[in-house]
C-alpha positions as CSV (number, residue, x, y, z in Angstrom):
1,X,26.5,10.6,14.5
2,X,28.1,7.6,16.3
3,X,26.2,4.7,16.7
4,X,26.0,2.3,19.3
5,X,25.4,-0.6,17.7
6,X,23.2,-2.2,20.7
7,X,20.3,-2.7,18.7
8,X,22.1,-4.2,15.8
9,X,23.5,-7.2,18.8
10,X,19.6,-7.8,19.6
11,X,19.0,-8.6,15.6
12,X,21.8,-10.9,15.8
13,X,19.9,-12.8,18.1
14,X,17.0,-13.6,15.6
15,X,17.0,-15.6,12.7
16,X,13.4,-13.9,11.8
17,X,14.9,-10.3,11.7
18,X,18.2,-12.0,9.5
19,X,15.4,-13.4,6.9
20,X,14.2,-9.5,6.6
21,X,18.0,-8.5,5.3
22,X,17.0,-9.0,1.8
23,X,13.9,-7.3,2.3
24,X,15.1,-3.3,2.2
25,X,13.0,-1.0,0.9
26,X,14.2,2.3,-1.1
27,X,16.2,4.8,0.2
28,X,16.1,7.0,3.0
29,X,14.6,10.5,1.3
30,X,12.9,8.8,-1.4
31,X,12.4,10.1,-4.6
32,X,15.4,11.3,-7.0
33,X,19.1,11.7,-5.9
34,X,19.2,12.9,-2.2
35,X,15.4,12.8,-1.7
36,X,15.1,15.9,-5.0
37,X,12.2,15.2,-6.7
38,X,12.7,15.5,-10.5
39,X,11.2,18.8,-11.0
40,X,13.8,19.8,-7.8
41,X,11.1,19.1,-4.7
42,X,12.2,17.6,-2.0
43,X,10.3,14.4,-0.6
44,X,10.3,12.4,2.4
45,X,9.1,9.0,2.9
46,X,6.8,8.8,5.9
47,X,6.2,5.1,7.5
48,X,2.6,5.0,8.5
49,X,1.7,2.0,10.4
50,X,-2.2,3.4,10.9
51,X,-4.3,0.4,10.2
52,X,-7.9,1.4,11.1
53,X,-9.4,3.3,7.7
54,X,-10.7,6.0,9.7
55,X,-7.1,6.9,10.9
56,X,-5.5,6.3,7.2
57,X,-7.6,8.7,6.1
58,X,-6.8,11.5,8.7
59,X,-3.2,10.6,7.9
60,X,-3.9,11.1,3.9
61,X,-5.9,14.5,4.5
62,X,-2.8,15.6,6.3
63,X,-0.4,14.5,3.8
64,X,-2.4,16.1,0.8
65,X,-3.2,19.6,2.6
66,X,0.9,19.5,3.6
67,X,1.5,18.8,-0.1
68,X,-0.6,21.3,-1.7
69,X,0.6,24.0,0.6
70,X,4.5,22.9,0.6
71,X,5.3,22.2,-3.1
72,X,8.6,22.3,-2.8
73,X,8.4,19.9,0.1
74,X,6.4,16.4,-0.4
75,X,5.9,14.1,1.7
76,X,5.1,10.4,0.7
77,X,3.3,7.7,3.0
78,X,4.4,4.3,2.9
79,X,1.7,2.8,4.2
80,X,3.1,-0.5,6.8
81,X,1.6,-2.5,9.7
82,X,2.7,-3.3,13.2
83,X,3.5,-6.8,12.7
84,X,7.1,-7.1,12.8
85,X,7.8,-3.2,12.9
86,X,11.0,-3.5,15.4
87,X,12.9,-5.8,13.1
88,X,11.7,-4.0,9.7
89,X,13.2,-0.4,11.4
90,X,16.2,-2.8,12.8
91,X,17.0,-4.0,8.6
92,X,16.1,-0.3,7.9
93,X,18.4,1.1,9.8
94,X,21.7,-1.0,9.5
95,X,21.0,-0.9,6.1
96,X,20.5,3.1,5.7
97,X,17.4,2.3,3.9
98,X,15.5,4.0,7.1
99,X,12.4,6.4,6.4
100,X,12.7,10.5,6.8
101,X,9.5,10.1,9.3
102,X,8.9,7.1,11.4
103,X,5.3,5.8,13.4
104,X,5.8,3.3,16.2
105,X,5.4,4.0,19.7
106,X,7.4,4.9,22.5
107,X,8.3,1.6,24.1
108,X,10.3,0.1,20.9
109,X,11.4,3.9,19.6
110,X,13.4,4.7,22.3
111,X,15.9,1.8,22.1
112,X,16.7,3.5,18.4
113,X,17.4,6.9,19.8
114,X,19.9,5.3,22.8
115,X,21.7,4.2,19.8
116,X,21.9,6.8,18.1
117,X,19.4,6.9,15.1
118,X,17.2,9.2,15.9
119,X,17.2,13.2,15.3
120,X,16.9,15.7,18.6
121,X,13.5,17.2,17.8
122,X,13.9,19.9,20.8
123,X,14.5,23.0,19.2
124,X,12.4,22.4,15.7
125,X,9.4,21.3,17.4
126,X,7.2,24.6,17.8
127,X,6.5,26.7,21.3
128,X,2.9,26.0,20.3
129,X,3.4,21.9,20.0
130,X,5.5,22.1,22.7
131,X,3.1,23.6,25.1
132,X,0.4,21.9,23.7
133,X,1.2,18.1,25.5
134,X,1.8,17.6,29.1
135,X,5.5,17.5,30.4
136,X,4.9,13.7,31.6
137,X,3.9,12.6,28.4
138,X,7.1,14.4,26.8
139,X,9.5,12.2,29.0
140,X,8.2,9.3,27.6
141,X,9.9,10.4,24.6
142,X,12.7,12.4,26.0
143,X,16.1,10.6,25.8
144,X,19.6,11.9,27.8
145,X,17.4,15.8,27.5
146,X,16.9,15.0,23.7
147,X,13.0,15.1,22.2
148,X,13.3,12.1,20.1
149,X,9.7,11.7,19.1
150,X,6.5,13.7,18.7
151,X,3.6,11.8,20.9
152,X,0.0,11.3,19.6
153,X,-2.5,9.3,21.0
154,X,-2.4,6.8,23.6
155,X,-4.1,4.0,25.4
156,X,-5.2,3.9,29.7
157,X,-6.2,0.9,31.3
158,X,-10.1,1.7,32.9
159,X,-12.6,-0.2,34.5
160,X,-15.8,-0.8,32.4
161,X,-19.1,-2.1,34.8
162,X,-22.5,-3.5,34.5
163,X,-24.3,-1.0,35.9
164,X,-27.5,-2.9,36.6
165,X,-25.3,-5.8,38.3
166,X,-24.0,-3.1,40.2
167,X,-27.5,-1.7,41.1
168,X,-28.5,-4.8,42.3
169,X,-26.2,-5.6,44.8
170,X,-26.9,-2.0,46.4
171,X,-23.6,-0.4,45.3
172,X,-23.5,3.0,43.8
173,X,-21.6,3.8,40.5
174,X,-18.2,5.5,41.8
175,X,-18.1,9.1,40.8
176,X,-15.2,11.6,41.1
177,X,-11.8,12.1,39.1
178,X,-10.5,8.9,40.6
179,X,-11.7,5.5,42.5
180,X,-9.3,3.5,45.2
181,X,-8.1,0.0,44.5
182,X,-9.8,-0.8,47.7
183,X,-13.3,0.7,46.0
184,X,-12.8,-1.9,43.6
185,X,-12.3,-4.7,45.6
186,X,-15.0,-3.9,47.6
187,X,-17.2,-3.4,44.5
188,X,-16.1,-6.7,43.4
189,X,-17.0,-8.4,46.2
190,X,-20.4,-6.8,46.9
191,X,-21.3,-8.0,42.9
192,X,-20.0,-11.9,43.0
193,X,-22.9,-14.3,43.5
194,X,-23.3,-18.2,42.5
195,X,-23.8,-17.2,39.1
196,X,-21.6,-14.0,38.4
197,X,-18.0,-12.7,39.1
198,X,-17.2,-9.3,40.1
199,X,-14.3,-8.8,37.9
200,X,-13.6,-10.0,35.1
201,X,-9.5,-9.5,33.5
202,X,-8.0,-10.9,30.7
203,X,-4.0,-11.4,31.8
204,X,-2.7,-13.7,29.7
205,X,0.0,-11.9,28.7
206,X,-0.4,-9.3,32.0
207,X,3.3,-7.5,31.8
208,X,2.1,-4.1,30.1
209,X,-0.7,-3.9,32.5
210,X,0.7,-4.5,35.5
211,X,4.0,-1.7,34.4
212,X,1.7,0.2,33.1
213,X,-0.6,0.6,36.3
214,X,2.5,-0.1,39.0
215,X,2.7,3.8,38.7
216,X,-0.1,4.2,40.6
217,X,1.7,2.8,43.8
218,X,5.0,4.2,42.5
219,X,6.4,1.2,41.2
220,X,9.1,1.7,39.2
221,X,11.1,-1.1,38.7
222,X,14.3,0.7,37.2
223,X,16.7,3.1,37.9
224,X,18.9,4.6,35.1
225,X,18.9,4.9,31.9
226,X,20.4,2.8,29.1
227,X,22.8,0.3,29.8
228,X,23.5,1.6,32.9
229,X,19.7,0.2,34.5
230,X,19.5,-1.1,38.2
231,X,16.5,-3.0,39.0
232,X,14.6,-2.9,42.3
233,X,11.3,-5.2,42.7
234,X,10.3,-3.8,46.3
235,X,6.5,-3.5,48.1
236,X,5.5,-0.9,45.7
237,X,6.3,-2.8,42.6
238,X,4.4,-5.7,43.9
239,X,1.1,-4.0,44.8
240,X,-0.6,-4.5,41.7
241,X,0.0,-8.3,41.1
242,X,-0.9,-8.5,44.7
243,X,-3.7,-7.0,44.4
244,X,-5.0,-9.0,41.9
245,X,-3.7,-12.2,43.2
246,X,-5.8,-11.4,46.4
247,X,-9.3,-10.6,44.7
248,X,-9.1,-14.2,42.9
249,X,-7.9,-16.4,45.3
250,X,-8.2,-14.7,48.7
251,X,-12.1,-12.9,48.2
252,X,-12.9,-15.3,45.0
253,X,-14.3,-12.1,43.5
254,X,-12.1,-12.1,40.2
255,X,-12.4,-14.7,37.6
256,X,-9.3,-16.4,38.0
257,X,-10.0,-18.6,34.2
258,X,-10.2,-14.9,32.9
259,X,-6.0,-14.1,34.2
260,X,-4.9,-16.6,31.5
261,X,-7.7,-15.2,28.5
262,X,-7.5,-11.9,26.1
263,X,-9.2,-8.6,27.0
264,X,-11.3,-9.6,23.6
265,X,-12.0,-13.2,25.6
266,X,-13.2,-11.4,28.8
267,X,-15.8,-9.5,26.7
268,X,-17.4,-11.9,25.7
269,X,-18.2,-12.4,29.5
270,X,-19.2,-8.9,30.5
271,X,-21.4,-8.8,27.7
272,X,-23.0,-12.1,28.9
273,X,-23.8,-10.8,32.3
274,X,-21.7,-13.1,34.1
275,X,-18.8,-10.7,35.2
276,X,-19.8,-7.9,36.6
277,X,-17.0,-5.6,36.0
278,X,-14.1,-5.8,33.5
279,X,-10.6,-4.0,33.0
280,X,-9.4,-3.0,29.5
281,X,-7.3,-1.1,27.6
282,X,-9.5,2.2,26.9
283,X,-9.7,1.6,23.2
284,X,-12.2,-1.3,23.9
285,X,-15.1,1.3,24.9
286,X,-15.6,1.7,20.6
287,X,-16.1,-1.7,20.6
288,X,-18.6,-1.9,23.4
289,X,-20.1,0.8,21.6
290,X,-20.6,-1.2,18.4
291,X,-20.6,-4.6,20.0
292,X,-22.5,-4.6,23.4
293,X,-26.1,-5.9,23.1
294,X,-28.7,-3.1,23.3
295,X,-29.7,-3.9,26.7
296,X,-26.4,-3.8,28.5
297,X,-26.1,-1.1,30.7
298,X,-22.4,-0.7,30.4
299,X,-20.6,2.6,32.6
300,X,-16.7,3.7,32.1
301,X,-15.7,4.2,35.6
302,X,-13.2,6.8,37.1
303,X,-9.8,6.0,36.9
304,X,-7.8,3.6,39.2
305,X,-6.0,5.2,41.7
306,X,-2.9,4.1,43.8
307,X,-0.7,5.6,47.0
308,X,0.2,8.3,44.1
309,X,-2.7,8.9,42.5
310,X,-4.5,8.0,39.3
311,X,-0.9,7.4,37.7
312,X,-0.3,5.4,34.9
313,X,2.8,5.0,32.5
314,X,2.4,6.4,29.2
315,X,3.3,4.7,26.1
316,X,2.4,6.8,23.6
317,X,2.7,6.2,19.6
318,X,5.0,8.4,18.1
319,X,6.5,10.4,15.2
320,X,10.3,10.4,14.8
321,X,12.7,11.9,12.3
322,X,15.6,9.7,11.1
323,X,19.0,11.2,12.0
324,X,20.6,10.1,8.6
325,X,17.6,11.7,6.6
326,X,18.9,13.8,4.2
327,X,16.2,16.7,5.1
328,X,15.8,16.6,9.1
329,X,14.6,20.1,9.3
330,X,11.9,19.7,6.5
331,X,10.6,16.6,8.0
332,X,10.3,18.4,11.2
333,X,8.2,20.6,9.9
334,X,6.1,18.5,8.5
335,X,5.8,17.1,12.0
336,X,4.8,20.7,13.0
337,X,2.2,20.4,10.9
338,X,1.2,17.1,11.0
339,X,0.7,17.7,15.0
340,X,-2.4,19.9,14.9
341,X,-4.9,19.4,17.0
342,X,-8.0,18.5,14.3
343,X,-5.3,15.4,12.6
344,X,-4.2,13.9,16.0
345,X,-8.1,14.5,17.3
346,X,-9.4,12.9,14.0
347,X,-7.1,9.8,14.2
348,X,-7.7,9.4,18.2
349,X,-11.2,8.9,17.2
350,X,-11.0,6.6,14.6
351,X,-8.3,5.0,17.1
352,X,-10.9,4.9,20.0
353,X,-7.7,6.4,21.7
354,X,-6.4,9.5,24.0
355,X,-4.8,12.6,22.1
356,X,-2.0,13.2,24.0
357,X,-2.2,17.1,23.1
358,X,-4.2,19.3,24.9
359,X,-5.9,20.6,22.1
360,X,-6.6,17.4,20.0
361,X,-8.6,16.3,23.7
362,X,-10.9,19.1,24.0
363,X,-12.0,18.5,19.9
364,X,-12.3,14.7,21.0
365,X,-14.1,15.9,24.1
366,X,-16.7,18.2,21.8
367,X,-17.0,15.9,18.7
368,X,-17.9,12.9,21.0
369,X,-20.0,14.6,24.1
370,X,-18.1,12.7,26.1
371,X,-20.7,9.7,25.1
372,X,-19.5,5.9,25.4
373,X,-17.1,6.3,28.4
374,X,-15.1,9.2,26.7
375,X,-15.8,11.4,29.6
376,X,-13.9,9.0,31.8
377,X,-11.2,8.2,29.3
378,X,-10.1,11.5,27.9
379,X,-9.9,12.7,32.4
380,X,-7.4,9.4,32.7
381,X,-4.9,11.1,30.4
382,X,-4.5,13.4,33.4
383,X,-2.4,10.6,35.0
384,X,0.0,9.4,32.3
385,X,3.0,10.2,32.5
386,X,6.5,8.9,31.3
387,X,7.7,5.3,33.3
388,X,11.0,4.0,33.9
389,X,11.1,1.3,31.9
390,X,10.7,3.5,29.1
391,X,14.4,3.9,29.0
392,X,15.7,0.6,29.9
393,X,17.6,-0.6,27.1
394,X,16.8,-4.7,27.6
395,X,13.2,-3.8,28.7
396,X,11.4,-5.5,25.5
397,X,13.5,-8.5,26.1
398,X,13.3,-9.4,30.0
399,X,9.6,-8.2,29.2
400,X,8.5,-10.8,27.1
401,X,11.3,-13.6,28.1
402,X,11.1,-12.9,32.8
403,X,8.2,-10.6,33.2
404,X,5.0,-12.3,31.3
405,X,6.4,-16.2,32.3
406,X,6.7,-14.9,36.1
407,X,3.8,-13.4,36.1
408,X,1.7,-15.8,34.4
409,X,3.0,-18.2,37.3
410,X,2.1,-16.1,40.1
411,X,-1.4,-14.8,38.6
412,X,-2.0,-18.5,38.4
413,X,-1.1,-19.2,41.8
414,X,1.7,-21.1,41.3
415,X,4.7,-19.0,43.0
416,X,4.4,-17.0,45.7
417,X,5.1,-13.0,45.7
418,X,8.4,-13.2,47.0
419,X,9.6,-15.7,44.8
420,X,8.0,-13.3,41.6
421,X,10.2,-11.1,43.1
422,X,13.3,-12.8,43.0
423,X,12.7,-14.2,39.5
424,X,12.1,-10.9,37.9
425,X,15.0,-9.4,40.1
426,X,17.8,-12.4,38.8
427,X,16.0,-12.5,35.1
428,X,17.2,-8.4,35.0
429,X,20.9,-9.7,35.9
């Protein structure tokens, strides 16, 4: 398989990813010469970066059953974590030291399959896995027609509210597959008084958000795949900066201190009673479950919907197979097993996050009674479906170096939308 090489020019670039080079760990199909096993099994080194318990141990139960059924065929975790993943798989890679199965998520996978590294899962993934996630949610990990990873759960962005705040000012808790933007602002408005803000958001770092929710109004940003990636930063692009820009400094409605806090920081707030409505990633309604004090009457409300719907872009984390593993076709069975619906259900729950099979939902959907906004949460998978940016080669680095700066400026008031535009449009070039 030819390699392009583009990711290894990106590791040249930092010194953090050249102090991992000494860091390699085994080889690719661990275990004796060409992943054999002593005794003649194969095994394959699996990379799990789970790091809630709950989902460790849906990731062990799967391993062990796999094991016990498939002796000839063992698969091995090596348990890792999500800090500095990307430059870990970079070393990994260049240095053939790569696992047989790989966890990360779609975002930072996809770069490794434009150059090359990644196996074509489209004809060993079963009719029955196949069928069993939505098409949007495959082309999120579909690269130039090839399945490069198997998607499992996912995060949306929702809108949790005070329900008594909400009560009070006369407004009735949205029902329905979907709210407006213009519900929200109106909400928003109809809840601020002296004392309380209608929205709360925490934006300090705001790019995922607003790329993720710019579907909704059919922003795209790119065009291409690749290298080969136009960029276009138009009306529809800007509607959800806009948006926001206009609730906290045209209607005063949104917090504007909570644009440059966490998610975590803007809890803190809702919980206190002096927002009145808060957006976060959907994981957060476990923690309100844990967190919230008894007599907060906290509601998950209906997705946000844009000019195209409910839409959001779907990052999902993944499962991949490494193209230089020395047993492709075993570890894609494994993956075929590993993809039922009671494993991805078990670790979406201890997750708090969104199965993106079919199957893995509806257990979710039983096992939880839809209880704590899950109801709401599991109906906004509906809407996710594969983005652009997805499969622009130099996204993770305008993203964190042009995207989050600009933003931060203009969620801050200090540029003006046009000129957002134009410094998002001349960082791409």
């Amino acid at each position: 398989m030819k390699k392009n090489h583009g990711i290894v020019a990106l590791a040249l670039l930092s010194a953090g990813t050249l102090a991992l080079a000494g860091c390699q760990q085994g080889s690719a199909s661990g275990g004796g010469e060409d992943g054999d096993g002593g005794d003649g099994a194969v095994t394959l080194q699996f990379q799990s970066l789970s790091d809630q318990p709950g989902a460790q141990a849906a990731v062990s139960a799967a391993v062990d059953s796999w094991n016990a059924d498939n002796p000839d065929v063992q698969v091995e975790i090596l348990q890792a974590g999500w800090d500095g993943a990307y430059d870990k798989l970079i070393t990994q890679f260049t240095g053939g030291t790569a696992p047989d199965i790989i966890h990360f998520d779609a975002a930072s996978i996809v770069p490794f399959a434009s150059d090359g590294y990644l196996a074509d899962l489209s004809d060993g993934l079963s009719d029955e896995v196949l069928a069993d996630v939505p098409e949007g949610i495959w082309d999120s990990v579909t690269v130039n027609d090839q399945i490069i990873a198997y998607p499992s759960t996912m995060q949306s962005y929702m809108v949790f509210a005070n329900a008594d705040l909400l009560a009070a000012a006369g407004v009735e808790v949205p029902t329905g597959d979907s709210m407006t933007w213009d519900q929200l602002r109106e909400i928003a408005q109809a809840t601020t008084t002296a004392d309380v803000y209608g929205l709360g958001w925490g934006l300090g770092s705001p790019a995922a958000t607003v790329m993720t929710l710019a579907q909704g109004f059919g922003g795209d940003f790119f065009s291409g795949s690749g290298d080969d990636v136009q960029i276009e930063v138009g009306p529809n692009e800007l509607e959800v900066p806009e948006r926001i820009h206009q609730m906290a400094y045209e209607d005063a409605s949104l917090d504007p201190v909570s644009l440059t806090q966490s998610g975590s920081d803007v809890l803190a707030s809702f919980y206190g009673g002096t927002v009145a409505m808060t957006v976060q990633g959907s994981f957060q309604a476990a923690n309100m479950a844990g967190d919230a004090p008894e007599d907060l009457n906290w509601v998950t409300l209906p997705p946000l919907a844009g000019s195209e719907g409910a839409l959001q872009a779907a990052n999902p984390q993944t499962y991949s197979v490494n193209i230089d593993s020395a047993h492709v076709e075993e570890a894609t069975a494994f993956l075929n097993y590993f993809a039922s619906g009671e494993t991805i259900g078990a670790i979406a729950q201890a997750d708090a996050l969104i199965p993106a099979s079919t199957s893995a939902r509806e257990i979710v959907a039983t096992e939880t009674g839809g209880e704590n906004g899950w109801d709401q949460i599991l109906a906004s998978a509906d809407g996710l479906v594969g983005a652009p940016f997805l499969h622009a080669d130099a996204y993770a680095a305008w993203k964190d170096t042009v995207l989050n700066p600009a933003l931060q400026q203009y969620l801050g008031d200090q540029i003006t939308a046009d000129q957002l535009a134009q410094q998002l449009t001349e960082g791409w070039g």
